[in-house]
C-alpha positions in Angstrom: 65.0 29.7 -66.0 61.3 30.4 -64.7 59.5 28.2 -63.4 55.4 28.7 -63.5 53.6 28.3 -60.8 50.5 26.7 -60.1 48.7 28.3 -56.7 44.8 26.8 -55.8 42.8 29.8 -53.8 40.8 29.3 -51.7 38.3 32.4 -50.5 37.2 32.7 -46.7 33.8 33.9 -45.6 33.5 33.5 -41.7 35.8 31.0 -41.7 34.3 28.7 -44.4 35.6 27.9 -47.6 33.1 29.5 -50.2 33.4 29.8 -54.3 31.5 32.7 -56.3 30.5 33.4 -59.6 31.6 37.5 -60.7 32.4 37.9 -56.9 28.9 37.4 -56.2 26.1 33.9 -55.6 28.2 32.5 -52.4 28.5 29.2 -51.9 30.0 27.0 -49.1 32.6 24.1 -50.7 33.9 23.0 -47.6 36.7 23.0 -44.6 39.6 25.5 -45.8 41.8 23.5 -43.3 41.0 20.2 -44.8 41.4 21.7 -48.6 44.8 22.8 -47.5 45.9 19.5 -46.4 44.9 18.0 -49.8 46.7 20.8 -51.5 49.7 20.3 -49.6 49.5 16.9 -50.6 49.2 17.1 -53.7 52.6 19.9 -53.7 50.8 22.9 -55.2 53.5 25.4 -55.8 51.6 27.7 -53.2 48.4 28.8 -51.6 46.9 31.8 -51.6 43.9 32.1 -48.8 41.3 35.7 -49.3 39.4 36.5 -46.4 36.8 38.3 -49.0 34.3 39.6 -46.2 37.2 41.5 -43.7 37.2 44.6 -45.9 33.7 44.8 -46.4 32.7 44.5 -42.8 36.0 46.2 -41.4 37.4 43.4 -39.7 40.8 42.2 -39.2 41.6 38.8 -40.4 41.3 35.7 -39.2 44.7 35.4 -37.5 44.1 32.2 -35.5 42.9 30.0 -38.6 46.1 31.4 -40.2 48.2 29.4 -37.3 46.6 26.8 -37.9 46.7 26.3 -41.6 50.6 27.4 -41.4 50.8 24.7 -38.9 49.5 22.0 -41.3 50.9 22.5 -44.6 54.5 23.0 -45.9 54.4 24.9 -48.8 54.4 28.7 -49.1 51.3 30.5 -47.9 50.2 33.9 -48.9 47.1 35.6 -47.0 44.6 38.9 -47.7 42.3 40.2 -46.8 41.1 43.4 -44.6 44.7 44.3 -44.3 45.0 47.9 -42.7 48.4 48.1 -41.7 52.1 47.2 -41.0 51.1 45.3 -37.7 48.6 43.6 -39.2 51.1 42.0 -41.9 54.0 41.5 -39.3 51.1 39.5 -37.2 50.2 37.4 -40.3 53.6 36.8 -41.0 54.1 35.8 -37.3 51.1 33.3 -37.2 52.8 31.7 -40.5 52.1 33.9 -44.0 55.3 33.5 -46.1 53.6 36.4 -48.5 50.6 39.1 -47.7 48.1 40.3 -50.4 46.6 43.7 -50.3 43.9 45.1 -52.4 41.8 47.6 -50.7 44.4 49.2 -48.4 47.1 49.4 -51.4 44.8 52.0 -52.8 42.7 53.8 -49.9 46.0 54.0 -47.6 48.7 56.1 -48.4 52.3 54.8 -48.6 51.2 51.3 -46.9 53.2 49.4 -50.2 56.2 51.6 -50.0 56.6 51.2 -45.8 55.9 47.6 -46.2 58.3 46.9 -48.7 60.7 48.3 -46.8 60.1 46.8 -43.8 59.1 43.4 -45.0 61.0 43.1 -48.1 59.3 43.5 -51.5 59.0 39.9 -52.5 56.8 39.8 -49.0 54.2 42.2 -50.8 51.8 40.9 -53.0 49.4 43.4 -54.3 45.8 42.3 -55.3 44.4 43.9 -58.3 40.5 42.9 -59.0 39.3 44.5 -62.2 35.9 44.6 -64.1 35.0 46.6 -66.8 38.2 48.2 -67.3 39.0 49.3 -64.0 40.1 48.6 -60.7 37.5 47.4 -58.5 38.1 47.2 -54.4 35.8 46.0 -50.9 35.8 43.1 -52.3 34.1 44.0 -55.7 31.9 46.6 -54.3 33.9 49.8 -55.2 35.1 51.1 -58.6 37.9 53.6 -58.1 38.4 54.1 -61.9 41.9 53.6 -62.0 43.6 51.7 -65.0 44.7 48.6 -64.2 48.1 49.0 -66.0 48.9 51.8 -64.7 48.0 50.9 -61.3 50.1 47.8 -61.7 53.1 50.1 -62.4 52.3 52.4 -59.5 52.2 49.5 -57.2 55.5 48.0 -58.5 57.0 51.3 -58.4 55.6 51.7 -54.7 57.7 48.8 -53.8 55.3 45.7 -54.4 56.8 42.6 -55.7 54.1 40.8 -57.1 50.4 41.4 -58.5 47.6 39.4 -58.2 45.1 39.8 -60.9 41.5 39.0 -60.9 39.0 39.1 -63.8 35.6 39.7 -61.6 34.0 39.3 -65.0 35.9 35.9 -65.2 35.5 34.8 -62.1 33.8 31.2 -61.5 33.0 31.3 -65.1 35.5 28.7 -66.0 35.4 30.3 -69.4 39.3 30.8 -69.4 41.2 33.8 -68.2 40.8 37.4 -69.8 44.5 36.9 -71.4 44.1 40.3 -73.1 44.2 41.9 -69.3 46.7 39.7 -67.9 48.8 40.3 -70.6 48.7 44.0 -70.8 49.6 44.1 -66.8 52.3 41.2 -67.3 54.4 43.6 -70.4 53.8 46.5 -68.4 55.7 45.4 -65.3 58.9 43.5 -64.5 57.5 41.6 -61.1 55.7 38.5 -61.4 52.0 38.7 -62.5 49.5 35.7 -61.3 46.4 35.4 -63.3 43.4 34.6 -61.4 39.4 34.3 -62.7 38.4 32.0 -65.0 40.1 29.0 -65.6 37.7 25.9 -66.4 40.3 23.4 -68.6 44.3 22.5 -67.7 44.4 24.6 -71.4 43.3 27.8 -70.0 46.5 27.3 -67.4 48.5 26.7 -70.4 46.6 29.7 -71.9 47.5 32.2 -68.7 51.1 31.4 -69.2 52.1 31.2 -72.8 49.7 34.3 -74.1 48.9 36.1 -71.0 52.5 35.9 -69.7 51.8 35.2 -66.5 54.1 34.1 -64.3 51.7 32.4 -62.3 47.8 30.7 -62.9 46.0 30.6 -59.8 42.5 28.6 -59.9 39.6 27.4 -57.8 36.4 26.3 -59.5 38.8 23.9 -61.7 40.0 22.1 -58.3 36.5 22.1 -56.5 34.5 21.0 -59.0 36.5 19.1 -61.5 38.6 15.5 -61.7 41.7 18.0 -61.9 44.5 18.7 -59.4 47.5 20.8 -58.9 49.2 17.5 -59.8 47.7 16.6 -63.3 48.1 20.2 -64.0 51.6 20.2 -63.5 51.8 16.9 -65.5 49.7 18.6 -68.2 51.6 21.6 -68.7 55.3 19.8 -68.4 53.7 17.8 -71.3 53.2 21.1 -73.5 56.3 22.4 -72.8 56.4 24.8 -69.4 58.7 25.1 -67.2 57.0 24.4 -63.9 58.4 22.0 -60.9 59.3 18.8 -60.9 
């Protein structure tokens, strides 16, 4: 059977850990290394880190700060984040990524999902899907391609991807909940695993993400920076109300 996942996420902006409000009104919350080592500690199913500045300024990752989180913590890591090319994943998986996200490049360069897949394996290949006001947003917010997001969901999946990371921008540092009606019209639409992100605020809306957005996965940041909560009482709090996540 299933098991949900809970995965913090923590956003990069030269090399600081930063939290926004609709992908916009930056501020810094601290030492992404040191967050990571609490997050390890406190067995968060994964971690997803998202340089959000390397696409906008067309820069490469941070590669070296990806050897050194990977270094300190033990559970799976996935990284995006100005991701151009197959080199550039086969370096991040090198320095220590278990699993790559890629939002700008899936849609500006041709056949980058299907060669990666193929290369990588498809459960390498998470593809990042940020969405506001119906349509697929990339650059980090900053440009609307006006594609659906369902059917860019399926056109990812079908390019090979094996995941999809969702983002409300709308919903994003609200802490208002998740837009369930999106991530479940991407979540029936596809067979891989959908992770909801933007908007949680309560170990409900978790609950919410999962029972009637169909996630298979809730990530969250503002309710783990600036709450009493924790990947631990969430897990307690949804094993509680009847999800499957682990032990």
């Amino acid at each position: 059977m299933l098991k949900y996942r809970i995965i913090p996420t923590l956003l990069l902006k030269d090399g600081r850990m930063v939290k926004s409000r609709q992908f916009a009104n930056y501020r810094d919350v601290g030492n992404p290394v040191t967050a990571a080592k609490i997050y390890d500690a406190q067995r968060a199913d994964e971690l997803i880190f998202l340089d959000i500045s390397a696409s906008r300024e067309g820069r490469s990752i941070l590669f070296d700060f990806i050897k050194e989180v990977s270094a300190e913590c033990f559970m799976p890591l996935g990284v995006g984040g100005g991701i151009r090319s197959v080199a550039d994943i086969h370096t991040l998986l090198k320095q220590g990524a278990d699993k790559v996200a890629i939002n700008t490049a899936a849609y500006e360069v041709p056949g980058l999902i299907k060669k990666a897949a193929e290369v990588f394996g498809s459960s390498t290949i998470v593809v990042s899907i940020d969405v506001k006001n119906s349509t697929v947003w990339i650059k980090g917010g900053a440009t609307d391609t006006q594609a659906d997001p369902v059917l860019y969901a399926k056109k990812m999946e079908a390019a090979g991807a094996g995941e999809i990371f969702l983002t409300s921008i709308d919903r994003d540092g609200m802490m208002s909940g998740y837009d369930l009606d999106l991530v479940r019209s991407v979540a029936d639409a596809v067979s891989i695993p959908v992770i909801a992100s933007g908007g949680a605020g309560t170990l409900e809306d978790l609950k919410q993400g999962i029972e009637e957005g169909h996630a298979s996965a809730v990530a969250a940041a503002s309710i783990f920076h600036f709450t009493d909560q924790s990947p631990i009482k969430a897990r307690k709090y949804l094993a509680d109300h009847g999800v499957n996540v682990r032990p």
